[in-house]
VOVOVO-379606 format. One line per field, with one value per residue (C-alpha): residue number from 0; residue in three letters; x, y, z. Coordinates in steps of 0.5 Angstrom, whole numbers, plus 500, padded with zeros to 3 digits. Layout:
% VOVOVO-379606
num <- [NUM:...]
residuo <- [ALA:...]
c1 <- [X:...]
c2 <- [Y:...]
c3 <- [Z:...]
***
This chain:
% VOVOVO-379606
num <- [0:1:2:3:4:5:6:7:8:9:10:11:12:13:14:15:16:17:18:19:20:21:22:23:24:25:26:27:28:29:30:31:32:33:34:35:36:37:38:39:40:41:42:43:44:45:46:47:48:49:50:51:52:53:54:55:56:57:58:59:60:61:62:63:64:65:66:67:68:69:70:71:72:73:74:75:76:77:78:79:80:81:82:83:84:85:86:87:88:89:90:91:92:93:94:95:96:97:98:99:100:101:102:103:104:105:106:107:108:109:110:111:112:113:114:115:116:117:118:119:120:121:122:123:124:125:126:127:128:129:130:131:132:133:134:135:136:137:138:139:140:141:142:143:144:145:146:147:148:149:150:151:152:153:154:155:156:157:158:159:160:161:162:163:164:165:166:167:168:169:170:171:172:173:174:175:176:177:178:179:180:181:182:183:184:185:186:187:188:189:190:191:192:193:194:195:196:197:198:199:200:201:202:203:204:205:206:207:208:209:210:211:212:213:214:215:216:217:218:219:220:221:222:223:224:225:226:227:228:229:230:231:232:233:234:235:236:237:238:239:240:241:242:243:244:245:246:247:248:249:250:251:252:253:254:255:256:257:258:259:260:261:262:263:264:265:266:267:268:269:270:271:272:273:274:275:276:277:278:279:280:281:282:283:284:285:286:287:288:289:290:291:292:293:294:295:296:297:298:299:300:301:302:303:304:305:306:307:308:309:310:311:312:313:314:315:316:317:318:319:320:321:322:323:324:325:326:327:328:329:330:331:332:333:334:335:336:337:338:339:340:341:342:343:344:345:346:347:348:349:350:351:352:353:354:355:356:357:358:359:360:361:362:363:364:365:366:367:368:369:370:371:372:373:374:375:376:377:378:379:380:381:382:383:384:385:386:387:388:389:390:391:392:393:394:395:396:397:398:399:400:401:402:403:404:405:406:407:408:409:410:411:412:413:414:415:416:417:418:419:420:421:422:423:424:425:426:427:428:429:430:431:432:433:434:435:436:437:438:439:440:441:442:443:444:445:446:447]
residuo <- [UNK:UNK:UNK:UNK:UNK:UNK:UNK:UNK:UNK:UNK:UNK:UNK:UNK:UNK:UNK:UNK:UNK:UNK:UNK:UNK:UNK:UNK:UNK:UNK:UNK:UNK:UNK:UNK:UNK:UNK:UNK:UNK:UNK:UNK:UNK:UNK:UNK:UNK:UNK:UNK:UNK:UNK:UNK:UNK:UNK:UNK:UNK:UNK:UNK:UNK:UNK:UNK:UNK:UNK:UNK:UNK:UNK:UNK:UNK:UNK:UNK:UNK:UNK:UNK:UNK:UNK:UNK:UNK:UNK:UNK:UNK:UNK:UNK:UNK:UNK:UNK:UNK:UNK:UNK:UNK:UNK:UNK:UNK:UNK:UNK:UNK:UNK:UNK:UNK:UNK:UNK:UNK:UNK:UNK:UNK:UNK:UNK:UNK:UNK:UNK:UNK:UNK:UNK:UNK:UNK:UNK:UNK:UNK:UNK:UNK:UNK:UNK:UNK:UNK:UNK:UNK:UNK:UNK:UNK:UNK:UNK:UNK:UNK:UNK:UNK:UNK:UNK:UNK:UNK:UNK:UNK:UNK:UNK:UNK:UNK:UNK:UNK:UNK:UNK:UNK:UNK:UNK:UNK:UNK:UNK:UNK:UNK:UNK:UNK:UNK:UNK:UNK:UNK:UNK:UNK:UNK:UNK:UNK:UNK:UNK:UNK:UNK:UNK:UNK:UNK:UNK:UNK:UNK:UNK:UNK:UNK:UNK:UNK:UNK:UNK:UNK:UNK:UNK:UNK:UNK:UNK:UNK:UNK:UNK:UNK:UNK:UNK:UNK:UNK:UNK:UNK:UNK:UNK:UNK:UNK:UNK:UNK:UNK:UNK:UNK:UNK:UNK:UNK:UNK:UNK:UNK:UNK:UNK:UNK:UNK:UNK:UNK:UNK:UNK:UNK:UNK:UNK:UNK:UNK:UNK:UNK:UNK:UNK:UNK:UNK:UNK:UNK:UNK:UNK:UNK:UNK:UNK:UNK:UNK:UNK:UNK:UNK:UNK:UNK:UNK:UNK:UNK:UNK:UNK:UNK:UNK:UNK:UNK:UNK:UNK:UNK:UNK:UNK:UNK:UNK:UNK:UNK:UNK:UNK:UNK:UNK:UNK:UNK:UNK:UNK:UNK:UNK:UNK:UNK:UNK:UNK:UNK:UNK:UNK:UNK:UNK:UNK:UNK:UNK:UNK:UNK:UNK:UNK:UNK:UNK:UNK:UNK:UNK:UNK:UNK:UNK:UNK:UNK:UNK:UNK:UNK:UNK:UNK:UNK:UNK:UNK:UNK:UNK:UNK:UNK:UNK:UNK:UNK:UNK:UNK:UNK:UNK:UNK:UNK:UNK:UNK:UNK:UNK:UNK:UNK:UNK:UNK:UNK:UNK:UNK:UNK:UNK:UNK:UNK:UNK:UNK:UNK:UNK:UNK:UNK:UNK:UNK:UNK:UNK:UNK:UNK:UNK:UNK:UNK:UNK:UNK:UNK:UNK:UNK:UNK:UNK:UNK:UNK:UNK:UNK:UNK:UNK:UNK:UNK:UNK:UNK:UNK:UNK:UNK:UNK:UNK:UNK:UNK:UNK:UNK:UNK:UNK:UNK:UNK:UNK:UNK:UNK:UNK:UNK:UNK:UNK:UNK:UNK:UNK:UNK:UNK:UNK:UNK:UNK:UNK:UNK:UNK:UNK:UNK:UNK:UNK:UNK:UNK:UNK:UNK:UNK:UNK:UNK:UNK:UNK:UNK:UNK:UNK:UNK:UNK:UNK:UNK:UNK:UNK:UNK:UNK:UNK:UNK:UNK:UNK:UNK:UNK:UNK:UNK:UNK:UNK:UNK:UNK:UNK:UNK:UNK:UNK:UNK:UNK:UNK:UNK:UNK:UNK:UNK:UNK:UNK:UNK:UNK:UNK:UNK:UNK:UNK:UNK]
c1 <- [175:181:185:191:197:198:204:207:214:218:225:224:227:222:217:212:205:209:210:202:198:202:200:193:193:196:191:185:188:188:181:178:181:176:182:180:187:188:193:199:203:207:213:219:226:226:231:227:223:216:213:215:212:206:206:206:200:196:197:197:193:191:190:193:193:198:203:204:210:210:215:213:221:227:227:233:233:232:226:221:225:223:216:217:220:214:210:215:210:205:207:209:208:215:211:215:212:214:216:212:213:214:214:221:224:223:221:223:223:228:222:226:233:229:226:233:236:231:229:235:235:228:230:235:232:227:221:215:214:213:216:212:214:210:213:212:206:204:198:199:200:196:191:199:200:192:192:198:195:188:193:195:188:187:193:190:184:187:190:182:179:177:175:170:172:168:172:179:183:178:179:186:189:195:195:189:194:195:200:197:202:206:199:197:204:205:199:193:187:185:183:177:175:169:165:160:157:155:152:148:145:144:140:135:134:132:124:120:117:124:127:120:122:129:126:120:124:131:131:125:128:133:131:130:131:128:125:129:126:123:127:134:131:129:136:140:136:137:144:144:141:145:151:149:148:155:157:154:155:163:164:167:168:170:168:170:166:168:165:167:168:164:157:157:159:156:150:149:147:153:154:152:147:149:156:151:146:152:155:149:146:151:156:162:167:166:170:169:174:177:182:185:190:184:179:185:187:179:180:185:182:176:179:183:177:171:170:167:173:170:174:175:178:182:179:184:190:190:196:193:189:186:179:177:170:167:163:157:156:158:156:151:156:160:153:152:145:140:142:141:140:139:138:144:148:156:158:156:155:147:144:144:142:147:149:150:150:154:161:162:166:171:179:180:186:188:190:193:196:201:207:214:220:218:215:208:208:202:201:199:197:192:187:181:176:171:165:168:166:161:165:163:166:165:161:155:148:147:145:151:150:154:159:160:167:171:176:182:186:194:200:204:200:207:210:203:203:209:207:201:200:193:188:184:185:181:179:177:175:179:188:188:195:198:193:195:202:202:199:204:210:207:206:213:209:214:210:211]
c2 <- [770:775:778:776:780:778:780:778:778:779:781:787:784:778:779:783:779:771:774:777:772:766:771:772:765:763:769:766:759:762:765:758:755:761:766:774:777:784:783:787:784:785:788:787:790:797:802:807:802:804:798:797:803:801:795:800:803:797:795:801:800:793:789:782:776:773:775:770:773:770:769:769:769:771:777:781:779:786:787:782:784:791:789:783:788:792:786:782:782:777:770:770:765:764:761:760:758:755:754:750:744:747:740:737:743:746:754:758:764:761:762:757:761:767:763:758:766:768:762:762:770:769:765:771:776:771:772:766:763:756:755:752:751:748:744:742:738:738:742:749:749:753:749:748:756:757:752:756:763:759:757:764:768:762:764:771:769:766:772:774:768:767:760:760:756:754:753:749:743:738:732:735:733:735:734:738:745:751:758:763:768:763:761:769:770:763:763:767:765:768:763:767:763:764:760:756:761:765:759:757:765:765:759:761:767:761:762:755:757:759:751:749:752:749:742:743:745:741:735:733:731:726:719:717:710:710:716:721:724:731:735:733:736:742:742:741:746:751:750:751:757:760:759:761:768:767:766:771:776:775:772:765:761:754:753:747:746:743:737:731:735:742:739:732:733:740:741:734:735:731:736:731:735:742:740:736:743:749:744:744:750:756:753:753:748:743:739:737:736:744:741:748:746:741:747:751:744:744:752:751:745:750:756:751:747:750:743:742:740:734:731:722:719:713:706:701:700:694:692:695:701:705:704:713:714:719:716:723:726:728:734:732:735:727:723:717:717:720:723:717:719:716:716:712:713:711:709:714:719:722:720:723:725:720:720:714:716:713:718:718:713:715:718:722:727:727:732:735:740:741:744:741:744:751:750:749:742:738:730:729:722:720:714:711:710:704:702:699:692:692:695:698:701:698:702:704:702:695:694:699:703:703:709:713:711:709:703:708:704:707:705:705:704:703:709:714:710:712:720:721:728:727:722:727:728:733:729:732:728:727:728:735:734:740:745:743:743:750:753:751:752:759:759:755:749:743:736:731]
c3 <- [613:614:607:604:601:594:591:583:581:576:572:569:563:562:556:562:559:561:568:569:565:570:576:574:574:581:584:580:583:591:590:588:594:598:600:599:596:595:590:586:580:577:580:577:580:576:577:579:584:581:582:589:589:586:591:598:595:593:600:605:610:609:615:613:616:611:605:598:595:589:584:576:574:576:580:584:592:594:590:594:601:600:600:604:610:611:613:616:622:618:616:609:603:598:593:586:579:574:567:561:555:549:544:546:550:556:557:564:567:572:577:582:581:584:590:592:592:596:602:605:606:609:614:616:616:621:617:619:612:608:602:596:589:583:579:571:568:576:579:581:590:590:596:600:599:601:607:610:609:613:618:619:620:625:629:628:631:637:640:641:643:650:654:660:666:672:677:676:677:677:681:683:676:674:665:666:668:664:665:664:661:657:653:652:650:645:642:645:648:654:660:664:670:674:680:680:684:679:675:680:681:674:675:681:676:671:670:669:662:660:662:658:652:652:654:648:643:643:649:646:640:643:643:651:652:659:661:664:670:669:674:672:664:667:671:664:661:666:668:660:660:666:662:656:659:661:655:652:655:656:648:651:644:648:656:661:668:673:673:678:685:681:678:681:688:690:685:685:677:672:666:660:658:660:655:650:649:650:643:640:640:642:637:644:644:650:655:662:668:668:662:659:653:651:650:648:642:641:638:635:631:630:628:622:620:622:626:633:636:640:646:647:652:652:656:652:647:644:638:633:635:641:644:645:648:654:660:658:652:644:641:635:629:631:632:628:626:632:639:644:651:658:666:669:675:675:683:688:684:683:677:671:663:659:652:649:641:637:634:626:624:618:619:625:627:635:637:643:645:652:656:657:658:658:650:647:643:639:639:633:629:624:624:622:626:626:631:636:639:645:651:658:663:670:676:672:673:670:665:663:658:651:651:645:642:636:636:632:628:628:624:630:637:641:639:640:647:649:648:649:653:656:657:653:646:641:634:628:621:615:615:618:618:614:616:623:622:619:624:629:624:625:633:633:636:637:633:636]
***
């Protein structure tokens, strides 16, 4: 967890305990919803600038990933841009307080007076900010004005983060592409691609005690519908391991493999659980087919939420909802009861270890992010997820095996149709609205 700058104001005039005792109030209401502040309050526009003074002191040195100027009373716009200044290269909070009822009257310390003279002159002067005010007999935004400092440790985050990618343009697509300068510019992460070389020599170096282990202690533990050859397990455990050295050794926090014409076609090995083990215990996000923006959606979506970020496909649209699965695997973290495995083959592709697990079902964000006319931009819609009917997708081995997917209901199919970015989209449960907006607000992401 980054720190975050917390910095009251107030008019030197104003009864001094009115502005400290709503200060303290607001500080106590951030560190409820998780932040680490090193706070300063109050600051007042004094003649002789002691307390910005007292502010640049309190603050010299911090490494912040975000700045809450909040604003107790009325306050001279100088004062909070003179603080505000030293740290313009951070995202910043204008957060003003409010008043309080006093029998049949209202009592204010003109906090909005100092907020509506100070948003406009934000903007100027270009800061990054989200303005927040608290409203009388309402609760304090403290969780509005935290989820915007959430989101700008998350953008720090990304700036460091780096992606594992065998091999790239699986199946020669196109949605699956990525520019590598305008990714680290924008919004950060690194795309590290490497061979499937170098897997399979880390592999040969897999001992069989070493694939033993992984197949003891994890595989062992899925429920096989049919028994699953006892070679393919030991390819999945070792090809697992030999990308985990990878990992390890480079500090990938997300991975992709080129699964069609990479693993499939050269390795005669379909990566379902090589994705299934890299998710489950090393706590990578995962995606198949070289999709770059998707791994980069699915760190985003962690770094926001602390979730895995799993990938679905779209097989249908129907008028009211979409039918999502994946034809191979689902990290444990969005399974349904126990994990549900099997031997299939799909067409001429050799066969392999399937996931046929059932997702969570509940309320669900989509997520994509995509590149279109030389700027970043996010598909975002909130749904609800519900069991869908019984479905196969044509080509496996019968009898089919029943995918893992959702049946995601939407407010407006038509118009989620008409932009939709990708037939990859991440998921992550519950309305991450806000927090996803922030973050784009942040990075200048377009929603869409």
């Amino acid at each position: 967890m980054g720190k975050t700058a917390f910095v009251g104001f107030g008019e030197v005039n104003t009864p001094v305990d009115i502005i400290v005792n709503k200060c303290k109030a607001a500080e106590e209401a951030l560190k409820g919803e998780g932040l680490d502040l090193v706070s300063v309050y109050p600051v007042t526009d004094d003649y002789e600038e002691k307390d910005i003074k007292k502010a640049y002191a309190a603050l010299e040195g911090g490494d912040f990933d975000c700045l809450v100027l909040c604003v107790a009373g009325w306050i001279p716009t100088h004062a909070v841009v003179k603080v505000a200044e030293k740290y313009r290269h951070i995202p910043m909070v204008l957060w003003g307080l409010c008043g309080w009822r006093e029998g049949d009257r209202i009592v204010t310390t003109a906090d909005q007076a100092g907020t509506s003279a100070l948003r406009k002159t934000f903007k100027d002067l270009g800061y990054t900010f989200k303005y927040v005010y608290d409203i009388i007999g309402k609760p304090s935004n403290s969780k509005k004005v935290a989820s915007f400092a959430k989101a700008a440790m998350a953008a720090k985050e990304l700036r460091f983060m780096k992606v594992g990618m065998a091999g790239y343009r699986d199946m020669n697509l196109y949605g699956t592409l990525y520019d590598g300068s305008s990714l680290k510019r924008e919004i950060g992460p690194e795309i590290e691609t490497f061979e499937m070389l170098e897997i399979k020599q880390r592999y040969d170096n897999i001992t069989a005690e070493q694939k033993a282990e992984v197949i003891d202690n994890v595989m062992s533990k899925w429920n096989f519908l049919k028994p699953a050859k006892r070679e393919g397990m030991e390819m999945a455990a070792g090809y697992y391991l030999a990308v985990k050295s990878l990992i390890d050794e480079r500090g990938y926090k997300a991975i992709s493999l080129k699964d069609v014409d990479g693993m499939k076609k050269l390795l005669g090995f379909p990566p379902a659980p090589i994705f299934m083990l890299l998710a489950d215990c090393e706590g990578v996000s995962t995606i198949p087919e070289n999709d770059c923006l998707g791994n980069v959606t699915q760190l985003i979506i962690k770094a926001l939420t602390n979730q895995c970020g799993a990938y679905l496909e779209f097989y249908e649209f129907f008028e009211d909802s979409v039918l999502a699965g994946v034809p191979d695997y689902i990290p444990k973290e969005v399974t349904m009861g126990e994990t549900a495995v099997m031997p299939a083959a799909f067409g001429e592709l050799s066969e392999g270890i399937l996931n046929v697990s059932k997702v969570k079902t509940g309320t669900v964000t989509m997520s994509r992010l995509f590149f279109e006319d030389g700027k970043y931009k996010m598909h975002l819609v909130v749904g609800e997820g519900k069991t869908p009917p019984k479905w196969e997708e044509a080509g496996w081995t019968q009898p089919a095996p029943q995918l893992p997917g959702l049946q995601i209901f939407l407010s407006d199919v038509d118009k989620f149709a008409q932009n939709v970015m990708c037939q990859h989209y991440i998921i992550s449960y519950g309305d991450n609205t806000e927090i996803i907006k922030n973050l784009c607000d942040i990075l200048n992401i377009e929603i869409i």
